[in-house]
C-alpha positions, 0 to 999 in steps of 0.5 A: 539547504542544510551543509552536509559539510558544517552540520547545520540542524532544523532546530527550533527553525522546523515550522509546520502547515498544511500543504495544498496543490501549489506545493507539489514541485516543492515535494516532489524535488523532495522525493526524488529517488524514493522507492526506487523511482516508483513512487507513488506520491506523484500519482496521489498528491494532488487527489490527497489535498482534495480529499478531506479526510486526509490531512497533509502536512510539511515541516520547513526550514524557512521556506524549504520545504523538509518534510511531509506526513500525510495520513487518512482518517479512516474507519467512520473517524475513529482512526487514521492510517499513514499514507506517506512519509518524506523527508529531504535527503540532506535533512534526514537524521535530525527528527524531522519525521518524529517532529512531524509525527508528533505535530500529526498526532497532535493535530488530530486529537485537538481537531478529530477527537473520535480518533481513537487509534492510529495504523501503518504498515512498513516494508521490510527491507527498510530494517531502520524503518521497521526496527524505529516502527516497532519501538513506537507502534504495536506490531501487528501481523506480516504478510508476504510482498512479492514484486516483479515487473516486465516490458511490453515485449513479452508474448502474453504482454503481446495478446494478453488473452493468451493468459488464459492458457496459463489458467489449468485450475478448473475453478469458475471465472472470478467476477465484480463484487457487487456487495457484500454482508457480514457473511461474505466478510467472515468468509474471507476471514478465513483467508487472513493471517491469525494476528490480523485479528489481533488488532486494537478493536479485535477486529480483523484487518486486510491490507488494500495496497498498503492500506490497513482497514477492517474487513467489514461491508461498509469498507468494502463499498466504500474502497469498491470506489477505488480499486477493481475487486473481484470475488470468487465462490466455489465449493463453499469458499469464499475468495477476494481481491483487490487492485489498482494501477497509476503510474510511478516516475519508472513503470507503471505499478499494478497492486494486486492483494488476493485473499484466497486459501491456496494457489489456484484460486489466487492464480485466478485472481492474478490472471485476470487482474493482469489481462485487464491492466495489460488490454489497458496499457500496452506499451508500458512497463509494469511492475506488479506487486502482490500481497497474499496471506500466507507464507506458503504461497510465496515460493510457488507464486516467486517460480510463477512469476519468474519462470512461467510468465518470464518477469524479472524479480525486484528485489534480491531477497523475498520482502514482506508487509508488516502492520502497525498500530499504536493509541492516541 
């Protein structure tokens, strides 16, 4: 382990592998504290080093392991997205993730040479992280990130069915996607942020739990696999969303993405994501993150969540996802 007291360095000691399911305690050790304990890395390890399509790689100083990069070959292999990033507390500040970054991109294009692009998204409290992003990637589009969490003891929490009470919108139930076509993707189009479709390939992207991808119907059936999505049609508008949950080192965490042109179709969506995670998981503590596109729905989903359902705020400031892109 590096001294913080004589200033050792990785050097020309940093080696690079493929990590595999045996170095699980070895990462995780790693990581300890990252989030604020609610990490996700502990929940996906395992299923990222059983998926081929994404590659994972560690740095190490003989053999502690320092660091890790995973990322996701995505969009039919002709791009990749970063899925997670690490590096051990007393090793931080010496290169390593750049290293790793480096070693990543060289990787793919000796071995995945259709990739074109890669994608990744920051959180912008990180400032460190998001102003050292921008200098490396092309900055794409931001939406708002509103996070709130509570424990089982609240009244709704008690018998979610009694959410329905909060539903005064007057709109239809949202229902499972069952398909979708081009049509469908253009109408939800209308409901991303205008830089969204400034991408690399001029084609629009959506953010599904961090991950940035192209609003298209092959990505839909595929992610339709992963998350629980529901749509809502009225009056000629279209709505989205996504979700998924899996449990962090201190709450369960519910993600929870909804494209949807004002707040009563985006409180649709929201009530019936959170009655089906709290049927589910009664007793735990939730913490639920939003994405929504547009800016002016950020206070008025903050007074919900604060004053209507009676959950604690996260975060001390409003906080917000940026995107990411650079060529190969």
């Amino acid at each position: 382990m590096a001294d913080k007291n004589n200033s050792a360095t990785a050097g020309d000691d940093l080696t690079f592998r493929m990590a595999s399911h045996g170095d699980y305690d070895d990462v995780m050790r790693m990581s300890v504290g990252v989030y604020d304990d609610r990490d996700y890395l502990p929940a996906f390890y395992h299923s990222f080093i059983d998926d081929t399509d994404v590659i994972v790689f560690l740095a190490l100083v003989g053999d502690q392991v320092v660091g890790l990069r995973a990322s996701k070959i995505t969009e039919s292999g002709t791009a990749f997205i970063v899925k997670a990033a690490r590096v051990a507390p007393d090793w931080r500040g010496q290169g390593i993730d750049r290293r790793l970054s480096l070693h990543q991109d060289q990787w793919m294009r000796q071995n995945r040479p259709s990739v074109k692009y890669k994608r990744s998204t920051a959180f912008s409290l990180a400032q460190g992280v998001v102003e050292s992003t921008k200098k490396k990637m092309r900055y794409i589009f931001s939406m708002p990130f509103i996070e709130y969490e509570c424990g089982p003891n609240l009244w709704w929490r008690q018998d979610p069915a009694q959410l329905a009470q909060l539903d005064t919108t007057g709109l239809p139930d949202v229902v499972p996607l069952q398909a979708a076509d081009d049509d469908f993707c253009t109408a939800v189009q209308k409901w991303l942020p205008e830089e969204a479709c400034g991408a690399h390939d001029g084609k629009p992207i959506i953010l599904v739990d961090w991950d940035p991808y192209i609003l298209s119907p092959a990505n839909l059936k595929r992610l339709q696999a992963q998350y629980t999505m529901y749509m809502l049609k009225h009056e000629e508008e279209t709505s989205l969303s996504f979700s998924n949950t899996y449990l962090s080192p201190s709450v369960r965490i519910l993600t929870l993405q909804v494209y949807a042109k004002d707040f009563s179709t985006v409180l649709k969506h929201l009530l019936k994501h959170l009655k089906d995670t709290c049927q589910t998981y009664t007793s735990d503590v939730i913490g639920m993150g939003v994405h929504v596109p547009q800016y002016e729905l950020d206070d008025i989903i903050h007074d919900f969540c604060r004053d209507t359902l009676k959950m604690e705020h996260v975060y001390t400031s409003k906080t917000q996802a940026l995107a990411f892109e650079s060529e190969m």
